[in-house]
N, C-alpha and C positions, 0 to 999 in steps of 0.2 A: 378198393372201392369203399365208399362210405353210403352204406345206403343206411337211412334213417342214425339210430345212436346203437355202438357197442357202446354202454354205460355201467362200466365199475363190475363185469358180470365177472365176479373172481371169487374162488370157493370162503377165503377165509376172511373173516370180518377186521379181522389187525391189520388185516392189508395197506398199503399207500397207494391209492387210487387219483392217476387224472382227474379231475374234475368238469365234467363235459353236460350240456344240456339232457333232461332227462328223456325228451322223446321232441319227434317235429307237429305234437298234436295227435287232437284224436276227433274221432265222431265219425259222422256221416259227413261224404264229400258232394260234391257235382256227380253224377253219373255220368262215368267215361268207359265207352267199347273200348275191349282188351282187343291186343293186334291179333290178325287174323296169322298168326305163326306157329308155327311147325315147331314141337320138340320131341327128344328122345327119351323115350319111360325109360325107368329102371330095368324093364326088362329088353329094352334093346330096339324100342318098337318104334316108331312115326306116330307121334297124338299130333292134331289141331286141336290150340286149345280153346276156341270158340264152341267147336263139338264136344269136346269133353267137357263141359262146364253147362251148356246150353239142357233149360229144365232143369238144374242142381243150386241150390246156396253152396258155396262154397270157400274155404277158407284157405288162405296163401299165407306161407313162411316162407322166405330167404334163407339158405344154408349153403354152406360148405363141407364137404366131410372128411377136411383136414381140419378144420376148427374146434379145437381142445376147448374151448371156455363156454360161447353163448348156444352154440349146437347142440350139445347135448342138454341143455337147457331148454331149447325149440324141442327136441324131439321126444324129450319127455313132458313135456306140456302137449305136445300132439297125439302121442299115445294117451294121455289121461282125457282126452276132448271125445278119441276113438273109443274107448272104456263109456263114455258117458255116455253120446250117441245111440248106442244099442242098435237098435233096429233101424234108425234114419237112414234117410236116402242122400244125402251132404257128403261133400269132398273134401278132404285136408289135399293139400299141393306144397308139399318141400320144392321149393324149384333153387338148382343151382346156381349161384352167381360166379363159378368157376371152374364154368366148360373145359376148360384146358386140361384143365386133371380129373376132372369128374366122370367116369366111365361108366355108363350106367352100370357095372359091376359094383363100382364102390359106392352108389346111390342106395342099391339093393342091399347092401352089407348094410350101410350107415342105417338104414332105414330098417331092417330089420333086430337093428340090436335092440330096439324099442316095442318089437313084434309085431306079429304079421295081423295086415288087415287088409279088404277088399276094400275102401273105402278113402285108403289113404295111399299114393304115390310118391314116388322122387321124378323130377324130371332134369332134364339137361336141353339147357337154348344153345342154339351157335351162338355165335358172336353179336350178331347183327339181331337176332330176336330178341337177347340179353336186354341190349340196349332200349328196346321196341319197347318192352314191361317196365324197365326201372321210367321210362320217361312216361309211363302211363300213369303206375303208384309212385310220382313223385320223387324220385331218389334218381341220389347224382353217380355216376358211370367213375368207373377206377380201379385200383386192384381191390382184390377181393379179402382184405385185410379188416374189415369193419364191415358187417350189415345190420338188418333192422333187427330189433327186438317184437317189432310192432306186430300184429297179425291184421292180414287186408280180407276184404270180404266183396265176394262176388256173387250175383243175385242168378235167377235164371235166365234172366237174358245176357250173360257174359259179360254185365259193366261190373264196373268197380265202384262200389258204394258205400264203402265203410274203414275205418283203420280201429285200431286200438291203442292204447296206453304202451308200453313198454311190460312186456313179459304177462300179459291179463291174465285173468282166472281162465282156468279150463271152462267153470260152468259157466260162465260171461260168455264165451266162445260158443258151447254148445248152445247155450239161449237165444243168439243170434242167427246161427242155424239153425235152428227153430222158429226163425222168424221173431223172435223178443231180442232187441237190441238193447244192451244193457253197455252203454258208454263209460259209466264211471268210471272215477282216474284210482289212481291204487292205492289199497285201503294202509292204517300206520301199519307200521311195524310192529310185532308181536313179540313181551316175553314171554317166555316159555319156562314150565318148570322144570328143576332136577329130578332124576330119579322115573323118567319115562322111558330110558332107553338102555340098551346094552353097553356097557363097559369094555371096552378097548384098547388096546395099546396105542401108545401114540401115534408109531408109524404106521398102523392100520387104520387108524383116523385121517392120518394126512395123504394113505392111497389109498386109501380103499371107500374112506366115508363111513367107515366101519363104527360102531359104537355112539354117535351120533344122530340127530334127527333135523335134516335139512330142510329151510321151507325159502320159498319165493312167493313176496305178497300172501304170506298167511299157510300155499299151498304145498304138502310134501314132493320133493321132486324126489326122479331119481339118484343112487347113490353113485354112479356112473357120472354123472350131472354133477355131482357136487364134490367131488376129489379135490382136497388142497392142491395136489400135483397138479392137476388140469391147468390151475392157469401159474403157478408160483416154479413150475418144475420139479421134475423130479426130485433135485437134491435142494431146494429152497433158493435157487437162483436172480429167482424174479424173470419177470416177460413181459415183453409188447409185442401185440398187436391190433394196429390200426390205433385208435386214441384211448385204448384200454392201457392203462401200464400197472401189470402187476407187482411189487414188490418186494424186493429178494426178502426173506424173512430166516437166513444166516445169518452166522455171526453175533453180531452186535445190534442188526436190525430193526430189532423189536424194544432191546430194553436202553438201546442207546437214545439221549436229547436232541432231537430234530422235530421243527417243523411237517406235519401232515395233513394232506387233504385240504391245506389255504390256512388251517389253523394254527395258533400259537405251538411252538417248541413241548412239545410232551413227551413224555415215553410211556411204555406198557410193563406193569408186573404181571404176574398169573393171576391178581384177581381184575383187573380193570382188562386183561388179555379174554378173559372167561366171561366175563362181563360185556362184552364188544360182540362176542362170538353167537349171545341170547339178544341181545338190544339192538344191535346195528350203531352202536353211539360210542367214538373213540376214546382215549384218555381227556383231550381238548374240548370233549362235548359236542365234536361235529359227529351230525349224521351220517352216516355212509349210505350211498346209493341204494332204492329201494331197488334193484337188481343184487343186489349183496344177498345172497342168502345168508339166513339168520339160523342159531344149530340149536338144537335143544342138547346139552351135554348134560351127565354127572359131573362133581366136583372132580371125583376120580378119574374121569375119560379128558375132563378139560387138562386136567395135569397135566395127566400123562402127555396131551398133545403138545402142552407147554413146556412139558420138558426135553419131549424130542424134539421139539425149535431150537430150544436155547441150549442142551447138552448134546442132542441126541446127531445120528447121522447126515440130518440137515444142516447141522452145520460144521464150517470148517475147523472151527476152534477145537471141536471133539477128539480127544486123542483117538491117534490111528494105532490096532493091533501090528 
């Protein structure tokens, strides 16, 4: 299913990324009643979500919790909204777009890797309810290989009155639930200096997030969130899903002459590679998507990451013991 844009949301900035529109819009919509349907909490339970919503602002994400790339990316953006919140009386809503496998067991796992809150749910639509909500927030019915970035917003009487940009600020979200709608579209890309963060090995940077400092639109996400492996694979593979295509970054990948991103034939050394991974701006000069999270490294952690690309167990070329 393609609901709203998976756009370019892939841990590492060298990446080769589809290039896909960055969102279908934002602001305040028409006020539209959510269907009066029936879903399954995480805890296994019958909500209506007209009653659960009715008297609350409340905020709606799209997830899966098979989804290695933009999910963890939602749910650490929805724990930082819960964190800000405090004492509010507002709802976050994860709602599944892949009933099939979605057991409110693994809603309740997915959703607690980000921590527990009274305030925030997973839920699970059948079939037919699925459908009922993508065609209310606007999004088109499919597999559940792509959904939004967006966050949608629900007033107390259960209409639908608001979207957002593609991956918003936490406190934009929490100001909205607050009643202050703050629409802006997302702000540049930030560098960031050396020497802020812990030093690493490379392969603890490329699973773990270790040694690094990842942000989305300016904001730190989680390091769970931000795993090279998440969307490149474990051993430097590369992946697609839905209109996201990550990269393989084996081999020759990186420092070999090709065409990226629409742009002119370039290639990456370890400093325009380290340079990519602070600015979001590739050897060609093209941008990469503002969902690319951007890393604050040392010289010494970028290396080291650079060398486990290009020597290290990511790739195949590396002699085998």
């Amino acid at each position: 299913m393609k609901i709203s844009i998976l756009a370019g949301v892939c841990v590492l900035a060298a990446s080769g990324l589809a290039q896909v529109p960055a969102d279908h819009g934002y602001g305040p919509v028409d006020p539209v009643a959510l269907p009066d349907v029936v879903l399954t909490s995480e805890n296994g339970l019958p909500v209506r979500l007209r009653s659960l919503t009715a008297n609350k602002r409340t905020a709606v994400q799209f997830i899966f919790t098979h989804c290695p790339t933009a999910c963890p990316l939602l749910g650490s953006l929805f724990a930082k909204v819960d964190r800000t919140l405090a004492g509010d009386s507002s709802l976050l809503l994860s709602i599944s777009v892949d009933p099939a496998r979605d057991t409110p067991e693994r809603l309740l796992a997915w959703r607690r890797q980000f921590g527990r809150s009274d305030r925030w749910m997973a839920l699970r639509p059948d079939a037919a309810s699925l459908a009922a909500l993508l065609k209310v927030f606007g999004q088109k019915d499919g597999p559940p290989s792509g959904h939004a970035l967006q966050v949608f917003y629900v007033d107390g009487e259960s209409r639908y009155v608001a979207r957002t940009t593609d991956l918003p600020r936490a406190a934009g979200i929490a100001n909205a639930l607050a009643g202050r709608f703050e629409m802006a579209g997302r702000g540049p890309a930030k560098v960031f200096e050396e020497g802020t963060n812990t030093e690493a090995s490379g392969e603890a940077i490329y699973h773990q997030a270790l040694g690094v400092v990842p942000r989305v639109n300016g904001e730190i996400v989680a390091a769970t969130a931000a795993r090279c492996a998440n969307c490149h694979g474990a051993a430097g593979e590369g992946r697609r899903e839905g209109e996201l295509v990550a990269a393989a970054l084996r081999g020759g990948a990186l420092t070999e002459l090709r065409p990226r991103r629409g742009g002119p034939p370039s290639r990456y050394t370890r400093d325009t590679f380290c340079q990519s991974l602070g600015t979001g701006i590739d050897p060609a000069g093209v941008m990469l998507d503002a969902a690319m999270p951007r890393y604050a490294a040392s010289a010494k952690s970028c290396t080291a990451l650079w060398q486990y690309l290009t020597t290290g167990e990511a790739s195949p070329d590396r002699p085998r013991d």
